[in-house]
VEXFINU-367437 format. One line per field, with one value per atom (N, C-alpha, C): residue number from 1; x, y, z; atom name. Coordinates in steps of 0.05 Angstrom, whole numbers, always signed. Layout:
REM VEXFINU-367437
resi = (NUM/...)
X = (X/...)
Y = (Y/...)
Z = (Z/...)
name = (CA/...)
//
This chain:
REM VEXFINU-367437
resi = (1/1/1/2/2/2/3/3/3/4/4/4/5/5/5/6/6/6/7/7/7/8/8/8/9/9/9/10/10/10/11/11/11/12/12/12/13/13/13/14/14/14/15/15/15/16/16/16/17/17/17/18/18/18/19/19/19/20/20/20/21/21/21/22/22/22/23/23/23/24/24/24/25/25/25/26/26/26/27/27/27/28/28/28/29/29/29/30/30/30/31/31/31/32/32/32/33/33/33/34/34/34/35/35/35/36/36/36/37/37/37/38/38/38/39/39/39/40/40/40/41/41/41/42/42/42/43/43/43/44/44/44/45/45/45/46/46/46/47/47/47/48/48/48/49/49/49/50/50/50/51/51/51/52/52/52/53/53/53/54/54/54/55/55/55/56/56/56/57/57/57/58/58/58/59/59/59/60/60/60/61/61/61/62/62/62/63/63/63/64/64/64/65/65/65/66/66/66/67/67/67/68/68/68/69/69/69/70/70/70/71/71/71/72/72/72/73/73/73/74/74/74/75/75/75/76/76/76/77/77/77/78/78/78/79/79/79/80/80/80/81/81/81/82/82/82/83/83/83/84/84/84/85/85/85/86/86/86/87/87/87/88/88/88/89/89/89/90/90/90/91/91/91/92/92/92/93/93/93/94/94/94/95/95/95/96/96/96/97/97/97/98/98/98/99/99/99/100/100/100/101/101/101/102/102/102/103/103/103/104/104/104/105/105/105/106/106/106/107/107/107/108/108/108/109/109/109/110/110/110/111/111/111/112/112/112/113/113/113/114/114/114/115/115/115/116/116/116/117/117/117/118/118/118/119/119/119/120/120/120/121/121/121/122/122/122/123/123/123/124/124/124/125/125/125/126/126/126/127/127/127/128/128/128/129/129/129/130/130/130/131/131/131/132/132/132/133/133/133/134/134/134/135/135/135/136/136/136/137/137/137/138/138/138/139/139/139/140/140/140/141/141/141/142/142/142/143/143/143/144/144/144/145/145/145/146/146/146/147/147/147/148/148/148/149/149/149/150/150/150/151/151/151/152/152/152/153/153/153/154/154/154/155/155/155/156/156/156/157/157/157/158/158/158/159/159/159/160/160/160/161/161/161/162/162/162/163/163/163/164/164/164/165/165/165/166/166/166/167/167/167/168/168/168/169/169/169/170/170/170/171/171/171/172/172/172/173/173/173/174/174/174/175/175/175/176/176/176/177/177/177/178/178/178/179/179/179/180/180/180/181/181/181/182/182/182/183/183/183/184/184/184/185/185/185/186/186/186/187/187/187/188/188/188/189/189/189/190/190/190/191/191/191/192/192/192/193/193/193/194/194/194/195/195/195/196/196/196/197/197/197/198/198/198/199/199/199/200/200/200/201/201/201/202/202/202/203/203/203/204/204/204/205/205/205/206/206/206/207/207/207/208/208/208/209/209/209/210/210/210/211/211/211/212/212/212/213/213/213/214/214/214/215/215/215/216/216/216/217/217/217/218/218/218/219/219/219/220/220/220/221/221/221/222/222/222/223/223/223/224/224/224/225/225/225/226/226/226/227/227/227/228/228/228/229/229/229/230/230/230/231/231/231/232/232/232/233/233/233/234/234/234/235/235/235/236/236/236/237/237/237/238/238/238)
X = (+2420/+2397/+2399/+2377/+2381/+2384/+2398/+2401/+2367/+2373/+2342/+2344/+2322/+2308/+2293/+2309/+2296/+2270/+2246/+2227/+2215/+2213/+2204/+2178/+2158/+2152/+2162/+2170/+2182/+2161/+2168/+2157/+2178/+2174/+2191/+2171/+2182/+2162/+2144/+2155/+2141/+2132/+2128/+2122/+2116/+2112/+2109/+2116/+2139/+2140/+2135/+2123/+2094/+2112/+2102/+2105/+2108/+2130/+2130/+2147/+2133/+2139/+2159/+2158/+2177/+2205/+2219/+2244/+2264/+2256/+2260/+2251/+2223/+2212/+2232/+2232/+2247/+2275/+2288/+2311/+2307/+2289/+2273/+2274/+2259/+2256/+2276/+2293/+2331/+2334/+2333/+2350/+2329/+2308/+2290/+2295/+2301/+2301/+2325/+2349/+2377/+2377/+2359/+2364/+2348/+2318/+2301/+2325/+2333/+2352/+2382/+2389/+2416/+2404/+2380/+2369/+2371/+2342/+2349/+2363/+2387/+2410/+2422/+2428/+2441/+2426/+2400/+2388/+2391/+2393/+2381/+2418/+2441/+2460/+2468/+2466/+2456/+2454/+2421/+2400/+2414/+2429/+2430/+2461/+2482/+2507/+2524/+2516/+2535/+2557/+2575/+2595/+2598/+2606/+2610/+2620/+2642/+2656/+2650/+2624/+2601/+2586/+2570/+2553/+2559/+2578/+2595/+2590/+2605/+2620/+2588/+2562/+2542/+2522/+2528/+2514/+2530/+2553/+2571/+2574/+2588/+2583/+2608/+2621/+2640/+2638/+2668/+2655/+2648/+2660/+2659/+2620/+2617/+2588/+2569/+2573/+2560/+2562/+2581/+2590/+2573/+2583/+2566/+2530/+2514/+2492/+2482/+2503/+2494/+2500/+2516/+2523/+2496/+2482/+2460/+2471/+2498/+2506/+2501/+2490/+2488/+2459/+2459/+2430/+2434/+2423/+2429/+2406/+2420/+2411/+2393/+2378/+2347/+2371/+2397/+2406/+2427/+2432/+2438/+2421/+2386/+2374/+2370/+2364/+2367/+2381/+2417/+2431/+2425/+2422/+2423/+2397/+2377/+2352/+2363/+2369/+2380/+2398/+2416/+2439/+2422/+2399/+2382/+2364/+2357/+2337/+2309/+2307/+2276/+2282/+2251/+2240/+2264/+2257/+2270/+2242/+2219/+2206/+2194/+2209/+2209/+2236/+2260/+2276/+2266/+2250/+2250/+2217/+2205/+2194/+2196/+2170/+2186/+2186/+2176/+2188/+2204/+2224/+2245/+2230/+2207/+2198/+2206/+2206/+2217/+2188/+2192/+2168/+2150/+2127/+2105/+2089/+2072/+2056/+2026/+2022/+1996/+1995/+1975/+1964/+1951/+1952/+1947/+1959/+1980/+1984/+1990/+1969/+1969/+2001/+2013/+2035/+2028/+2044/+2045/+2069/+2055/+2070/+2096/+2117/+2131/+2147/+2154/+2160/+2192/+2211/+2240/+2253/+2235/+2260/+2235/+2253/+2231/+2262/+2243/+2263/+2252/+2253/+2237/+2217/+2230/+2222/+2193/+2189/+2166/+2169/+2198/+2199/+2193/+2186/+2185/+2181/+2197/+2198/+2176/+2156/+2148/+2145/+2154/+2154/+2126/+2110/+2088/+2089/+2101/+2095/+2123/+2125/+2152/+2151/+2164/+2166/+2200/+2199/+2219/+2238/+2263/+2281/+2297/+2314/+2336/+2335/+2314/+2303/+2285/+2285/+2266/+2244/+2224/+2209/+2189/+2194/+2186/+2170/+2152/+2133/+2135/+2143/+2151/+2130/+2126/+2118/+2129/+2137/+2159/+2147/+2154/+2148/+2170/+2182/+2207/+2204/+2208/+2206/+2228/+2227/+2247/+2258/+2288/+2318/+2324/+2311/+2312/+2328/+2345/+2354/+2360/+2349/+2357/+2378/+2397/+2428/+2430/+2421/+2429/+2457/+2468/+2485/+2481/+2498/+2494/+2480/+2462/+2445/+2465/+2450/+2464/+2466/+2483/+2493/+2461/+2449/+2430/+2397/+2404/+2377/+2365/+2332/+2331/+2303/+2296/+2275/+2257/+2229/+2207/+2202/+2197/+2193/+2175/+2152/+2121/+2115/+2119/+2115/+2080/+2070/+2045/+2038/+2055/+2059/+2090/+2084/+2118/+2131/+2159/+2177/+2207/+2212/+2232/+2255/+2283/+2311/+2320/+2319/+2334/+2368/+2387/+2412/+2426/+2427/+2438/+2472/+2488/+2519/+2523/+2532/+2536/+2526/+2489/+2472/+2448/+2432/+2413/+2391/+2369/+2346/+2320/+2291/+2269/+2260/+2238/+2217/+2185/+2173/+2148/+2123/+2090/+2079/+2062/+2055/+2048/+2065/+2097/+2116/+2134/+2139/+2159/+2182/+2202/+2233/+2232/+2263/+2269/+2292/+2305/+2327/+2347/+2362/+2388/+2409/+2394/+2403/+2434/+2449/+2476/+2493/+2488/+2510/+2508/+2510/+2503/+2482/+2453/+2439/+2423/+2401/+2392/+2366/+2358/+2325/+2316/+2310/+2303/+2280/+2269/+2250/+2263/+2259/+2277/+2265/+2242/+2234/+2231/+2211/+2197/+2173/+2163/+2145/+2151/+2140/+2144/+2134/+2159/+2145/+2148/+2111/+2107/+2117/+2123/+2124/+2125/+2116/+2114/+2134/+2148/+2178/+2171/+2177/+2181/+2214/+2224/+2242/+2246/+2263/+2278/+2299/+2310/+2335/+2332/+2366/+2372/+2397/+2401/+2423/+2445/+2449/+2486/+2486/+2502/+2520/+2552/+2555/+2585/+2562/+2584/+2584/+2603/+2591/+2594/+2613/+2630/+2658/+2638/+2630/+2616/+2640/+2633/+2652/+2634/+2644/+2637/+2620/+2635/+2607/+2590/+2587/+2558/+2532/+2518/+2481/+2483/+2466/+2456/+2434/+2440/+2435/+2392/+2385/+2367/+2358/+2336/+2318/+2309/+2302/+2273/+2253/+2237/+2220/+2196/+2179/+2150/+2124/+2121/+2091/+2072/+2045/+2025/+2004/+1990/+1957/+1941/+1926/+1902/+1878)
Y = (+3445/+3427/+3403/+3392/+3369/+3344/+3327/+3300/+3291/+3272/+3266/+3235/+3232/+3203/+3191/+3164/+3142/+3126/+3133/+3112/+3104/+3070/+3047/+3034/+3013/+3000/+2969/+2958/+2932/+2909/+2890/+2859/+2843/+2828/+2808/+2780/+2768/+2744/+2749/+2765/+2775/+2808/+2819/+2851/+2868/+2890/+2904/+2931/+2942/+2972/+2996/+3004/+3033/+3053/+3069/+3094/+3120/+3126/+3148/+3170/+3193/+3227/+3241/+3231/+3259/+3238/+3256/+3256/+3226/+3229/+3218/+3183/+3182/+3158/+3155/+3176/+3164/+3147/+3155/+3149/+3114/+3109/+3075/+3066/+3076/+3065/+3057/+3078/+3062/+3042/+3042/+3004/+2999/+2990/+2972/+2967/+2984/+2975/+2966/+2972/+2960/+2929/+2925/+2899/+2881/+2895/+2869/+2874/+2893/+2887/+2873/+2865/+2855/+2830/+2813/+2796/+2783/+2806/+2795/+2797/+2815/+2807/+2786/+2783/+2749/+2730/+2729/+2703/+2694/+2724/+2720/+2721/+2723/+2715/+2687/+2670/+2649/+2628/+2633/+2620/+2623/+2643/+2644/+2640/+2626/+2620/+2638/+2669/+2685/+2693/+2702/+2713/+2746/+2746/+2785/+2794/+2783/+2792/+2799/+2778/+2770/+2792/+2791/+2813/+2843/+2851/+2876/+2881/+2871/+2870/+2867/+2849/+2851/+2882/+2889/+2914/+2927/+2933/+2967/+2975/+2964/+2976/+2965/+2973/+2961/+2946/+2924/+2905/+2912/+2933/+2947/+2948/+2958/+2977/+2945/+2935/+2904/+2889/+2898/+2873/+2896/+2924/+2942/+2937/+2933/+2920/+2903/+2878/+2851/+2848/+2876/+2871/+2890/+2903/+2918/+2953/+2960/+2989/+3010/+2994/+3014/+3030/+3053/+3067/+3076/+3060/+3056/+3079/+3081/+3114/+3093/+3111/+3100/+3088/+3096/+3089/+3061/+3056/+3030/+3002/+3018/+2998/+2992/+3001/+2996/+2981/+2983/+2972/+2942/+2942/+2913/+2897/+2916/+2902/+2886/+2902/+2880/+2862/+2870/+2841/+2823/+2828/+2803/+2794/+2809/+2813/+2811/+2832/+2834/+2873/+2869/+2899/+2914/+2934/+2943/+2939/+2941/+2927/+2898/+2884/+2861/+2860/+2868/+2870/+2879/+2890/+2900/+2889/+2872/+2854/+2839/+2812/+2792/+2764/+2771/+2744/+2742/+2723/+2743/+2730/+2723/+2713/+2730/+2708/+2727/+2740/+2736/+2756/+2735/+2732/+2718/+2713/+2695/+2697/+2709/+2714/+2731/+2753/+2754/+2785/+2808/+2804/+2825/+2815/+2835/+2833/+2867/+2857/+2878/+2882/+2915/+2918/+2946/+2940/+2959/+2978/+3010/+3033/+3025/+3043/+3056/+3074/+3089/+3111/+3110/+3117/+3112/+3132/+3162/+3182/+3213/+3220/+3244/+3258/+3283/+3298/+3314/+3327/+3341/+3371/+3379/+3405/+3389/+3363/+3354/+3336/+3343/+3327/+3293/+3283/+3249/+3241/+3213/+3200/+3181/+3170/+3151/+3125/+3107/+3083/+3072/+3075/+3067/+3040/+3027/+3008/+3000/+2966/+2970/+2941/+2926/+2898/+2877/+2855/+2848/+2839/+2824/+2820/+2836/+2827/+2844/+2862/+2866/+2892/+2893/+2930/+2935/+2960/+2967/+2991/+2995/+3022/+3036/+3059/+3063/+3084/+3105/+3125/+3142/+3163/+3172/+3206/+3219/+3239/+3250/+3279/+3289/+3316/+3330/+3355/+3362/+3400/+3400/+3420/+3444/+3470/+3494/+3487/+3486/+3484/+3448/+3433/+3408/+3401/+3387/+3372/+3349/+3327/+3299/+3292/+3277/+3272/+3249/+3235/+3212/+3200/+3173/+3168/+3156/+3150/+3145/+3110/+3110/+3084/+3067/+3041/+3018/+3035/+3021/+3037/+3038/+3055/+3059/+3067/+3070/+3076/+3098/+3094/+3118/+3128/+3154/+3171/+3177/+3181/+3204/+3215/+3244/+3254/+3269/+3282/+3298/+3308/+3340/+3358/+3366/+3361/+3364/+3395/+3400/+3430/+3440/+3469/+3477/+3473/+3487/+3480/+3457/+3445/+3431/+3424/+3433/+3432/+3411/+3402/+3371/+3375/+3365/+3367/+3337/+3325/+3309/+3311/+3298/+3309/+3332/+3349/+3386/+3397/+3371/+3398/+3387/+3422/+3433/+3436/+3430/+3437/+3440/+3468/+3466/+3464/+3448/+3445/+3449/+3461/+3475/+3456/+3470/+3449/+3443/+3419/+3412/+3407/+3409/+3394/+3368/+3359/+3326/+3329/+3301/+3309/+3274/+3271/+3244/+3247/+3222/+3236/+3204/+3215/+3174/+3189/+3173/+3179/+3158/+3154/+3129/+3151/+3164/+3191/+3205/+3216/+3238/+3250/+3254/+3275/+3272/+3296/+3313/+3322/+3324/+3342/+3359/+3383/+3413/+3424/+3438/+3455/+3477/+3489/+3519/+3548/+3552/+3566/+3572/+3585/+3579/+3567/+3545/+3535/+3504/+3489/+3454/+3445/+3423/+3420/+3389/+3371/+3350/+3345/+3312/+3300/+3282/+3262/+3235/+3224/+3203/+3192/+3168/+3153/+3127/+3124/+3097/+3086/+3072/+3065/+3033/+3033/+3007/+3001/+2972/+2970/+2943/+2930/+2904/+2903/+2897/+2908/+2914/+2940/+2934/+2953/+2965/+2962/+2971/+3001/+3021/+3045/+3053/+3064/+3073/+3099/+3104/+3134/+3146/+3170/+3193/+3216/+3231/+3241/+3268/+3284/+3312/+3304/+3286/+3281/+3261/+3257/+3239/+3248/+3233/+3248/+3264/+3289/+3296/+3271/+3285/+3269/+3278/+3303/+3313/+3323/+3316/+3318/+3344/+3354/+3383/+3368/+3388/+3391/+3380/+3362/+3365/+3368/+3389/+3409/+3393/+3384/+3368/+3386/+3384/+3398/+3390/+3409/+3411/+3410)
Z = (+4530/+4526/+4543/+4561/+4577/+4555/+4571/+4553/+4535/+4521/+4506/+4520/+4525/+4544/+4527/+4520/+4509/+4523/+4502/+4523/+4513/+4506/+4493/+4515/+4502/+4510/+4507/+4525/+4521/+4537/+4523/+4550/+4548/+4572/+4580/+4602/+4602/+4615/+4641/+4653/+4679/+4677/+4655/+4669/+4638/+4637/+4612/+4625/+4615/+4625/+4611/+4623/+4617/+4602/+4583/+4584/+4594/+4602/+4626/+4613/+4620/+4610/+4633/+4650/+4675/+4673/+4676/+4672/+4691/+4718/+4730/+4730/+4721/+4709/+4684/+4659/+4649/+4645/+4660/+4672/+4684/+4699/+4711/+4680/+4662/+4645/+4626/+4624/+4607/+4618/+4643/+4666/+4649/+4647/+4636/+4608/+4600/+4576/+4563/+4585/+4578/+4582/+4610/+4611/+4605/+4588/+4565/+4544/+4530/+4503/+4516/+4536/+4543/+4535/+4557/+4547/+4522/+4508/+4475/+4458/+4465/+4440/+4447/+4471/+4477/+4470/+4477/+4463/+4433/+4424/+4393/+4385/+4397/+4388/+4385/+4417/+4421/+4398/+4406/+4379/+4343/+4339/+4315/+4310/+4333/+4334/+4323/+4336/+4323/+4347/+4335/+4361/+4364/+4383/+4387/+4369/+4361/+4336/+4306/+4297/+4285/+4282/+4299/+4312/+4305/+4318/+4313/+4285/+4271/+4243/+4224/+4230/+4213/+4222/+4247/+4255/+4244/+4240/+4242/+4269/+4280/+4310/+4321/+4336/+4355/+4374/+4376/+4401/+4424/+4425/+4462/+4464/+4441/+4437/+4443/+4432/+4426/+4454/+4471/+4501/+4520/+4515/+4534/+4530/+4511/+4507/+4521/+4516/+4530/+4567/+4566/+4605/+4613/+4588/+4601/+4607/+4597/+4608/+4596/+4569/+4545/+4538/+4535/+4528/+4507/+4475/+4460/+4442/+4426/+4402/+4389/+4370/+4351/+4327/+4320/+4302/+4303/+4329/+4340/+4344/+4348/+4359/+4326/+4306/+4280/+4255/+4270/+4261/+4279/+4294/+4313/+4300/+4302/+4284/+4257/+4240/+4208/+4215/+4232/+4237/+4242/+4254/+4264/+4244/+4223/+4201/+4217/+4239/+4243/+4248/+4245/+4250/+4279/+4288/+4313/+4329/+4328/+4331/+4354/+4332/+4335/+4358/+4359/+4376/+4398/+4406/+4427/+4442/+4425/+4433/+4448/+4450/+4469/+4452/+4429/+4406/+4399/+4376/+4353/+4329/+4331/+4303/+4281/+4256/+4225/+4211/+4190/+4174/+4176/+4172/+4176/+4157/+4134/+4125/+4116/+4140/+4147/+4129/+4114/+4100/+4116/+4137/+4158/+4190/+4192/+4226/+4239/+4258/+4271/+4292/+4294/+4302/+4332/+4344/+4368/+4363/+4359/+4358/+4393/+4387/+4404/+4398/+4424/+4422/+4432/+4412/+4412/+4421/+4417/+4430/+4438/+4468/+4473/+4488/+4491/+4495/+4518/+4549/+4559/+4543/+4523/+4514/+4495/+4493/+4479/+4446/+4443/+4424/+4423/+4407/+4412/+4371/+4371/+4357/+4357/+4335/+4348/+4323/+4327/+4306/+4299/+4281/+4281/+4272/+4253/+4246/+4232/+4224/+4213/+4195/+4181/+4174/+4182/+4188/+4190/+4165/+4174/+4144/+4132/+4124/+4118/+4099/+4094/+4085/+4099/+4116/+4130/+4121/+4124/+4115/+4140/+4150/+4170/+4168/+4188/+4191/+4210/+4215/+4239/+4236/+4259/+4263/+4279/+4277/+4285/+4299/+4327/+4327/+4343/+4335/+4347/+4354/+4377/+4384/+4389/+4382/+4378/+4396/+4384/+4405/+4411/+4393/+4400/+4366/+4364/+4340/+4346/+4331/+4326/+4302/+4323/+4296/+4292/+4271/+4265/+4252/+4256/+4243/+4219/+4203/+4179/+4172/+4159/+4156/+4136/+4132/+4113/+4087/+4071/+4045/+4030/+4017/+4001/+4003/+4041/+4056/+4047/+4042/+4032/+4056/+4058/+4069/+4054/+4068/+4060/+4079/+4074/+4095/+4092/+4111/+4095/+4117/+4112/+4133/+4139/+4166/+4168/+4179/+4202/+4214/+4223/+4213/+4230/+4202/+4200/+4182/+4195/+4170/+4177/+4164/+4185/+4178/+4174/+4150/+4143/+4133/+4143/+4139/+4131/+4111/+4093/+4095/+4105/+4091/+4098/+4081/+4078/+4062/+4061/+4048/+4066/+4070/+4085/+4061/+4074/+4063/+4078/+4082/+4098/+4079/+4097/+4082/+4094/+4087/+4097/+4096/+4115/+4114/+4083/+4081/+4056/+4037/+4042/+4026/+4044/+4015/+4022/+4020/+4015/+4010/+3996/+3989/+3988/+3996/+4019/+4020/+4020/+4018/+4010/+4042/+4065/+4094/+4094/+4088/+4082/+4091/+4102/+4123/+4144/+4153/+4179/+4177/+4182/+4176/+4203/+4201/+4225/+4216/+4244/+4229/+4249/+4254/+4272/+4262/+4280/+4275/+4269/+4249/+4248/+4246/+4266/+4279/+4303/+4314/+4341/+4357/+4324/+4327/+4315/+4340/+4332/+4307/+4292/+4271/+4274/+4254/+4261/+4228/+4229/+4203/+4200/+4180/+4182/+4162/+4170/+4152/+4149/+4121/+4113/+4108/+4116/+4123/+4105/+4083/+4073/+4075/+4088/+4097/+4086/+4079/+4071/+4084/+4087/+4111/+4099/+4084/+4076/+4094/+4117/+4137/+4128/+4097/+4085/+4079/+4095/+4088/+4063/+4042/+4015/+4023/+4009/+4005/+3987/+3992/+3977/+3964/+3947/+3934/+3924/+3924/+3908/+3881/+3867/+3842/+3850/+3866/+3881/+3873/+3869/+3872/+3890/+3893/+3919/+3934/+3962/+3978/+3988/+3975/+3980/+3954/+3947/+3922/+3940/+3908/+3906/+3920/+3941/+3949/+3944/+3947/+3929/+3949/+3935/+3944/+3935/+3953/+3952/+3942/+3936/+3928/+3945/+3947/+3976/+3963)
name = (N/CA/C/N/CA/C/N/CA/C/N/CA/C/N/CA/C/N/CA/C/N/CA/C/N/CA/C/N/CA/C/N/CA/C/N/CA/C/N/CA/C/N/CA/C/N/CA/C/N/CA/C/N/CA/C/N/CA/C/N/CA/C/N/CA/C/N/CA/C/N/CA/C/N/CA/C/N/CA/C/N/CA/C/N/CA/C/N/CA/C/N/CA/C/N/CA/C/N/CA/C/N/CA/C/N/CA/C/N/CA/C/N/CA/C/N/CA/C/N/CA/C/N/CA/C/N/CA/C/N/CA/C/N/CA/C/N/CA/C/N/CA/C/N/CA/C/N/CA/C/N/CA/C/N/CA/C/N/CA/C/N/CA/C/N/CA/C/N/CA/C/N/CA/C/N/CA/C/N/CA/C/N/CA/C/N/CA/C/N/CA/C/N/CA/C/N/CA/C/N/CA/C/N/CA/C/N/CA/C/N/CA/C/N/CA/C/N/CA/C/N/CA/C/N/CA/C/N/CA/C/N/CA/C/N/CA/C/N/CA/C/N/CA/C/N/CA/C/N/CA/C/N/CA/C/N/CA/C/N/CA/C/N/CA/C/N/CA/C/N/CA/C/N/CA/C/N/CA/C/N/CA/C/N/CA/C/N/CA/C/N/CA/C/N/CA/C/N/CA/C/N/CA/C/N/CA/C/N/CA/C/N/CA/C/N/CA/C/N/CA/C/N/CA/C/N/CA/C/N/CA/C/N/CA/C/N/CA/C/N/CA/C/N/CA/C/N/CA/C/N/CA/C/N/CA/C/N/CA/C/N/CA/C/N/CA/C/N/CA/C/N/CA/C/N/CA/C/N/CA/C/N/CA/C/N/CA/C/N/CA/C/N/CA/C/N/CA/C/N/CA/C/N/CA/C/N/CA/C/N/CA/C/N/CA/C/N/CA/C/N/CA/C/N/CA/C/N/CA/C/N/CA/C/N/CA/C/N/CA/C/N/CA/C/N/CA/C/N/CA/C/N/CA/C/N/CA/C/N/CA/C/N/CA/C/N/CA/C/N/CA/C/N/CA/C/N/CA/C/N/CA/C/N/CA/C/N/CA/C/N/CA/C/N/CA/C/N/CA/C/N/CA/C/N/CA/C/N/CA/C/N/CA/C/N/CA/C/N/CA/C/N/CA/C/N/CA/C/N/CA/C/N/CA/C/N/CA/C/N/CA/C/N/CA/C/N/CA/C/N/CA/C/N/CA/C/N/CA/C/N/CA/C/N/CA/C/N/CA/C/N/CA/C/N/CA/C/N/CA/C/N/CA/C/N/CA/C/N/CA/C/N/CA/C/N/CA/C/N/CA/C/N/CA/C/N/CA/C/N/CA/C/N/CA/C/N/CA/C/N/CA/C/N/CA/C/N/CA/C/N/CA/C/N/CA/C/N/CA/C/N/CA/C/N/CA/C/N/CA/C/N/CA/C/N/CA/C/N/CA/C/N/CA/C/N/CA/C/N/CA/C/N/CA/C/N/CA/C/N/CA/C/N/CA/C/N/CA/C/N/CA/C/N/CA/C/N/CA/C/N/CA/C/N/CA/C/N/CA/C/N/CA/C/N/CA/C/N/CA/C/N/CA/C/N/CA/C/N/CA/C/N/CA/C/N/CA/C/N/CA/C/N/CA/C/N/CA/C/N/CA/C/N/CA/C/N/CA/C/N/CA/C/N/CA/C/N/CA/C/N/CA/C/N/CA/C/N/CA/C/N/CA/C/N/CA/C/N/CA/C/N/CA/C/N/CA/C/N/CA/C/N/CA/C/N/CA/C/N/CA/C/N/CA/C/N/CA/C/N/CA/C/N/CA/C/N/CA/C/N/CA/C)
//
């Protein structure tokens, strides 16, 4: 399987870089986007008098991972740019913006989709909408194509999923339990571990996921009498 190519839209004071699909563009577009987020994690460390050490330790992340960022070397996973978002208590979003404003008063603000992860075979992630603060709640649509799997790492302790299959079936893998789910069914899932999501046919399947995350970054010890990590199914009516 060729590597998967991250491709965001970002701004920065002088430029806005586009959305681009061929491989080669994508590739322009990582430097770009390494070095608006080198930028804004330094500023917003800066500004908020934290240190690398700091930093690290409120993301879950290592220093190396945290200095490779800020020199710009790093092409950072949807589950990094995530953890960096709550250390900061804004959206991912909002990180990859060109504000760092916090949550806002406003009873309506309008938000700009992007797209966090594609793959050549057609897969793409795409963030629709999100809120800032250390508790975050997210909107994704998701479409992943046969022979393509997305692996995430494990979220802040208590994160939980929705997930709502529109077409295609879909392999959701929790821990060391598996579950599809077909179109016209949901899931709930408590993501605080390793899990994954495939099409597990030969036909792409789309789905739309809600996100809550909260920014306690202490990963929880799971144990054999744990909840499951993946609720029964629920089938919608048409």
């Amino acid at each position: 399987m060729s590597a998967s190519v991250i491709i965001v839209t970002v701004k920065d004071a002088a430029k806005k870089v586009n959305k681009m699909t061929d491989e080669a563009a994508g590739l322009a577009t990582e430097e770009e986007l390494a070095a608006a987020l080198s930028a804004k994690v330094q500023h917003l460390r800066r500004v908020r008098n934290m240190s690398l050490d700091a930093l690290a330790t409120r993301a879950g992340l290592s220093k190396g991972t945290v200095v490779a960022i800020e020199q710009g070397k790093a092409n950072p996973s949807i589950g990094v740019l995530c953890r960096l978002a709550v250390a900061f208590s804004l959206s991912v979003t909002d990180l990859l913006g060109e504000t760092s404003q916090e949550i806002t008063d406003n009873p309506i603000e309008r938000t700009k989709p992007a797209t966090l992860w594609r793959t050549p075979q057609g897969s793409a992630a795409k963030l629709e909408a999100s809120t800032s603060g250390r508790t975050m709640f997210e909107m994704w649509t998701w479409t992943i194509a046969p022979g393509d799997v997305h692996r995430s790492e494990a979220h802040s302790r208590g994160t939980r999923e929705l997930v709502s299959v529109q077409r295609g079936s879909l392999k959701v893998t929790v821990g060391s339990e598996t579950i599809v789910l077909h179109a016209g069914e949901a899931a709930r899932l408590v993501t605080d571990q390793p899990h994954s999501y495939a099409a597990c046919d030969d036909e792409a399947v789309s789905f739309a996921m809600a996100v809550l995350e909260r920014g306690d970054m202490n990963r929880p010890s799971r144990s054999t009498a744990s909840p499951p990590a993946l609720a029964q199914p629920h089938v919608r009516s048409h």
